[in-house]
N, C-alpha and C positions, 0 to 999 in steps of 0.2 A: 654461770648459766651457759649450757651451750646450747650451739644453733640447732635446730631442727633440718635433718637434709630432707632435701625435694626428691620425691622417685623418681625413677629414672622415666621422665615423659616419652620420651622416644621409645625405649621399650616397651613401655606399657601401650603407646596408640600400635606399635606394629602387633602386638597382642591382641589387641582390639579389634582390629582391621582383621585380620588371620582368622579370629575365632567368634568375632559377629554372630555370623550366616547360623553358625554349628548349634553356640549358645541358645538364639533364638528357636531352632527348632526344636530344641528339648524344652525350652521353653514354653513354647504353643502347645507342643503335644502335655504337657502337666497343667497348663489352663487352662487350656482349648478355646484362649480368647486371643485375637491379632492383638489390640491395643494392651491386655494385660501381659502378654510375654514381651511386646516390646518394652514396657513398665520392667519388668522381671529382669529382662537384658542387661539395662539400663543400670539400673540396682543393683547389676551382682555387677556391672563392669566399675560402677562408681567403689564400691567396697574392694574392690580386686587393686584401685586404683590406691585408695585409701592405704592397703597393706601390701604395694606392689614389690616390696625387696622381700618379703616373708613370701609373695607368690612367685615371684620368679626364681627363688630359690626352689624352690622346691623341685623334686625328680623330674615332675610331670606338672608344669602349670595347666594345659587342658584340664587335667582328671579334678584340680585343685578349683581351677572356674566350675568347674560342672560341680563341685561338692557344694561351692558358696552359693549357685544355684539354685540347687535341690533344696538345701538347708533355708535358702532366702524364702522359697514356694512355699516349704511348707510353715515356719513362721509365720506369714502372714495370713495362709490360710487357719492355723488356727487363731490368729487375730478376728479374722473375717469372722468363722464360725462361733465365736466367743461372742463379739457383737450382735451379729444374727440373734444366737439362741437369747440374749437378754434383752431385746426388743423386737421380737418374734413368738407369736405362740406357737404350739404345735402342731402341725397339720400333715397330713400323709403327701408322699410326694407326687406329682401327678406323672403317668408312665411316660416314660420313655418313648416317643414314634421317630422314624424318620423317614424321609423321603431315600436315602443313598445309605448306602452300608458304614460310607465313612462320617456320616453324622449320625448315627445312628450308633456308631463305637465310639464317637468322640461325649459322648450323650451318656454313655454306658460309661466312660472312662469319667467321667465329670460328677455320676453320682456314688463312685468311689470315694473311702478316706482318703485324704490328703500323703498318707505317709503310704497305704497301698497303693495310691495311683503312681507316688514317685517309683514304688520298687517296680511293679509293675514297665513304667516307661524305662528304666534304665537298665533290668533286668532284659524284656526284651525288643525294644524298640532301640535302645543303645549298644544293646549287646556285651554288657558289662558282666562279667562273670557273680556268683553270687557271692562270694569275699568280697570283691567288690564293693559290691553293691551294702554289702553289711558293714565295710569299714566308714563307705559313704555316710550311711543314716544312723552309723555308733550304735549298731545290733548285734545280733549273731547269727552267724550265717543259717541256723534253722529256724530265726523270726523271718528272715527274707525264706528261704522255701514254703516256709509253712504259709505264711501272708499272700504269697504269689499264687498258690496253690490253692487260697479259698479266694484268689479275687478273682484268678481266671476261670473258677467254678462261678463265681455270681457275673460274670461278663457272659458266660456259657450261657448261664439262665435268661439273662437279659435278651443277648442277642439271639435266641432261637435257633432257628434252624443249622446247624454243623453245616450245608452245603450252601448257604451263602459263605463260606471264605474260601471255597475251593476256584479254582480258573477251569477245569476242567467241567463239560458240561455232563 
């Protein structure tokens, strides 16, 4: 029998500590909830922890946190939605208002699929190239263009008017 080693705890809190703040905001912005991206955090730093000599090995542990992430969000949303649709009837959804433009995109971004809203946020909110972005969610780089391409057209629709994103009066 041999022993099972401990990862390296030091590593992994100075990882932790370091890439928190970062984790969390991609976080929020793919749930658009405080309490569930801290939940999401949480979750991708326990599994990170869980595998932490497979992740610190790795080239790039950031890009590797942000993949168990993305892959964790959308998991559980289609848990979420799995449940929903088998103890939910169907009903239309009710529109979209808001008061501020950034709940009003956060609103628009929330009644996206799960797997568009990821490419979406890490396409251009993270600024990840679309290879990237495709090796991220194990696609090809023309499901990410093409995906991105019809959700910032139903975001377009959603959100109206073009001269609300401009700063320029």
């Amino acid at each position: 029998m041999t022993a099972r080693r401990r990862p390296d705890s030091a590593g992994i809190e100075e990882f932790a500590r370091a890439s928190q703040r970062r984790l969390y905001r991609t976080a929020y912005l793919l749930c658009g909830d405080a309490d569930t991206a801290r939940d999401l955090t949480q979750t991708t730093l326990a599994k990170l922890f869980q595998h932490w000599g497979r992740a610190s090995a790795a080239d790039h542990p950031d890009a590797y946190a942000r993949t168990v992430l993305t892959r964790t969000y959308i998991a559980e949303r289609r848990r979420r939605l799995r449940d929903f649709r088998a103890h939910t009837p169907i009903t239309a959804p009710p529109p979209a208002v808001g008061p501020e433009l950034t709940v009003t995109l956060l609103s628009a971004l929330a009644e996206l699929p799960a797997r568009a809203r990821a490419m979406v946020v890490l396409r251009y909110w993270e600024d990840l190239s679309v290879e990237t972005v495709a090796g991220l969610l194990r696609c090809s780089p023309s499901t990410v263009k093409s995906q991105c391409s019809r959700s910032l057209a139903t975001l377009r629709a959603r959100l109206g008017d073009a001269r609300l994103y401009t700063t320029r009066s």
